[in-house]
N, C-alpha and C positions, 0 to 999 in steps of 0.2 A: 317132567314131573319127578321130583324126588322119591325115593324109595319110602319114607313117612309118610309121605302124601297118599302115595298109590295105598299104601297099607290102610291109611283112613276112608281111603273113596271107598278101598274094598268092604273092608269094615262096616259101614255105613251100608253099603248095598245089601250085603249079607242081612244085617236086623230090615231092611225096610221091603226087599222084595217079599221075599214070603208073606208079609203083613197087606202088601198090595194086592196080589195072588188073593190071597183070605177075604179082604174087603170087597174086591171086583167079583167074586164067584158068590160067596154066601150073605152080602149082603140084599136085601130087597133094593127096589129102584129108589122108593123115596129114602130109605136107609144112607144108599149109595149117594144121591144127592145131598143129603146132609152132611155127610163125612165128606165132600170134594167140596160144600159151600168151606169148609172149616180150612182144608187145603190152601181154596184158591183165597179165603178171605188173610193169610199169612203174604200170599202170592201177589195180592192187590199192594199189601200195604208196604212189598220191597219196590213195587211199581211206582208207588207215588214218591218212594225216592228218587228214582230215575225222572219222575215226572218235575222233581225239584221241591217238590214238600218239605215240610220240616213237623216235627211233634208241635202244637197239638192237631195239624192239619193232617197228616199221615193218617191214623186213626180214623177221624171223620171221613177222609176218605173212603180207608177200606169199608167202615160199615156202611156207608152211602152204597157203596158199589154192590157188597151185598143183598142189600137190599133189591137192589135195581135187579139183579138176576132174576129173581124170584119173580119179580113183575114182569120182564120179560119172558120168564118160563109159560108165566099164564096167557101172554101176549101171543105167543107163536103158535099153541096151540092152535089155533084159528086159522092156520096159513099152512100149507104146502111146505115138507120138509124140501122137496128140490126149487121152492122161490129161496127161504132163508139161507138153505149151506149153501143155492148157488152165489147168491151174495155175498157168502162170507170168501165163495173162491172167488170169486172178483175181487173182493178187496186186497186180498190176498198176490194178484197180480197185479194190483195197483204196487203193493208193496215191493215186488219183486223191481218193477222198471225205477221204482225210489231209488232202491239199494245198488240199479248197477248206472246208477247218476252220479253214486257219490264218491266225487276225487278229493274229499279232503275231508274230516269232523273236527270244527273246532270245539272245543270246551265251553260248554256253555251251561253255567252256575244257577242262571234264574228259573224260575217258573215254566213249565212249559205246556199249556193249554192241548196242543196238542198230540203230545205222548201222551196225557191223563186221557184224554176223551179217547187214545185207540187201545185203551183198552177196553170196550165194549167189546169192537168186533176182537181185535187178540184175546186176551181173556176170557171175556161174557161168551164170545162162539163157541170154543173148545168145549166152556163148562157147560153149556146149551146141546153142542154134537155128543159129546159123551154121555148125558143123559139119556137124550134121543138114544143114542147105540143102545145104552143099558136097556133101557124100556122097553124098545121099539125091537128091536132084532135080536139082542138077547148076549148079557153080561160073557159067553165065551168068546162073543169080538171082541168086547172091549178090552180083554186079556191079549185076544189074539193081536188087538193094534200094540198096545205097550211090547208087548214081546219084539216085534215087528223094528218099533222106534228103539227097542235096546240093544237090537241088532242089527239097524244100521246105523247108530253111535258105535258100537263096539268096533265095526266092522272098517267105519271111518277110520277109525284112530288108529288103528293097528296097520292099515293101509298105507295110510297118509305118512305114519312114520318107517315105514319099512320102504315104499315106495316116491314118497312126496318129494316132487321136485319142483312144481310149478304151482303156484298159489292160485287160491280159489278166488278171493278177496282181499288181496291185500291190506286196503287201505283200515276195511274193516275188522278184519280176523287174521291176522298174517299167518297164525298156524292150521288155517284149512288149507288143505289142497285138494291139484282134482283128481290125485291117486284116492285122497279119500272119500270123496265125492263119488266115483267109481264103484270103490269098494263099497260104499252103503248102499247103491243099487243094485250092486252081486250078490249083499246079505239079505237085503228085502225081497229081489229074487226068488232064492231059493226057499225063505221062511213063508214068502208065495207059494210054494208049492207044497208046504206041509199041507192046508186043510185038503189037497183033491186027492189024497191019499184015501179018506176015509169019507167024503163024501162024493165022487167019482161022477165028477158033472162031465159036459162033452169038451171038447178039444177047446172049441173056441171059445165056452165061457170059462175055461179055465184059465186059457193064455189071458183074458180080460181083466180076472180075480187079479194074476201074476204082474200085468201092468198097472194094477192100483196098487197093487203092495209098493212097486218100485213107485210111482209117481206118488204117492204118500211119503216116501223116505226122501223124493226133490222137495217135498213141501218140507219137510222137516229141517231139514238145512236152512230153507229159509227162513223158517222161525227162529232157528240158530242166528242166524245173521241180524238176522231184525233187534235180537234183544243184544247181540255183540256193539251196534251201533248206538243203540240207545247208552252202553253202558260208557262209548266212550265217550259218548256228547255229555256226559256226567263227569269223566274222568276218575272212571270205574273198573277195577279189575272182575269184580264181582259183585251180584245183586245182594247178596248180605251173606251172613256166615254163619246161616240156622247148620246145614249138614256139611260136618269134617269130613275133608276131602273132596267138597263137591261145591263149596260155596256157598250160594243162596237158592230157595227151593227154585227161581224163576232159572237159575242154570241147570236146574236139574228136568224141567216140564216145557222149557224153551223152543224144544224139536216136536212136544207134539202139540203144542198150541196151533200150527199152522196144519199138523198133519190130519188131525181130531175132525176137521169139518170134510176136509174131501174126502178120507176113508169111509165119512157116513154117508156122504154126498152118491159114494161107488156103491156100497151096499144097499142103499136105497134104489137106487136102480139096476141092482142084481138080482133082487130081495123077491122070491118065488119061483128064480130059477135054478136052484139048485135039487 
């Protein structure tokens, strides 16, 4: 990464975290929902690139999709928060035996039926678990996940390049490896262990908290992965060029699309023992 680059990635983080912070803490839930349908609905419509769209299909997408949230919102009410996140982690390890199948991505220009339709559970989950967290157990998770996912990205990278010798995925990402790999489970780790500082649960629900932080930071890799692969069956360095230095918003929310459902998935079944 060039020294302008970095300058812009920073740049760019600097105006947007504090604005995320602001948004995740003081807004209300349906507040919150509205400001992430606007997010994800930018997020949908660099998807239907990758999906093979072109204008004026792109658009009708995203708004279709939005749409579609919203009627799932009202849809799941009705169901057990551990049927739907556990489904969306199932799909999720569907995903994972996908990606370590794949020994080659050719490029491929046309249409593609099925990257459009995964984003229900990609997308539609995240922005469905994230709600749920806001709502249900309360907007300082949902802080605490993001903090979480930017410290074992941070944590990756610095790793990976200090240390990286042997690649995580080649075919797919040739700059991860499993020093960084490592490293984001030493960050999520420790950033585990911030909340029993001040809420001082027992030994073993702590260690439990401690292994969903780190198994959330494996999910998040793989969400890294997922959308790495899609981009190259496009022949894609990047999902678009909304934030300098970072790419496209879906390179930036990539890690915790996958992470979003099992941290809730963990809290939901943590959730009155603290």
């Amino acid at each position: 990464m060039g020294i302008s680059n970095l300058q812009s990635r920073v740049f760019t983080a600097l105006i947007l975290i504090p604005l995320v912070i602001a948004g995740v803490l003081w807004l209300s839930s349906m507040q919150f929902a509205l400001v992430l349908s606007l997010i994800w609905g930018l997020a949908t419509w660099e998807w239907a690139q990758l999906g093979g769209l072109r204008e004026p299909h792109r658009t009708l997408f995203s708004v279709s999709f939005l749409l579609l949230l919203w009627v799932l919102w009202v849809l799941i009410e009705a169901l057990p928060p551990a049927l739907w996140l556990g489904l969306l982690g199932l799909w999720w390890c569907g995903v994972a035996v996908r990606l370590l199948r794949v020994s080659a991505i050719p490029t491929d220009p046309k249409p593609a039926l099925g990257v459009l339709l995964s984003a229900v559970p990609v997308l539609g989950g995240a922005w469905l678990a994230l709600i749920w967290l806001h709502r249900q157990i309360g907007p300082e998770w949902v802080l605490f996940l993001l903090v979480l996912i930017w410290t074992a990205d941070s944590a990756a990278y610095f790793s990976g390049r200090r240390w990286g010798r042997v690649r995580l995925a080649p075919t797919i990402s040739p700059g991860k490896t499993w020093a960084g790999f490592y490293g984001a489970l030493l960050g999520a780790g420790l950033i585990g262990l911030v909340p029993l500082f001040w809420q001082r649960p027992s030994f073993g629900f702590g260690a439990l908290f401690v292994l969903l932080s780190m198994a959330s930071a494996s999910l998040s890799v793989l969400g890294d992965l997922f959308e790495s692969w899609l981009k190259r069956r496009r022949g894609l360095k990047d999902a678009g060029q909304l934030l300098p230095g970072h790419g496209g918003l879906l390179d930036r929310i990539d890690s915790l699309l996958a992470a979003a459902p099992l941290f809730a998935l963990g809290l939901y079944g943590l959730e009155g023992r603290w």
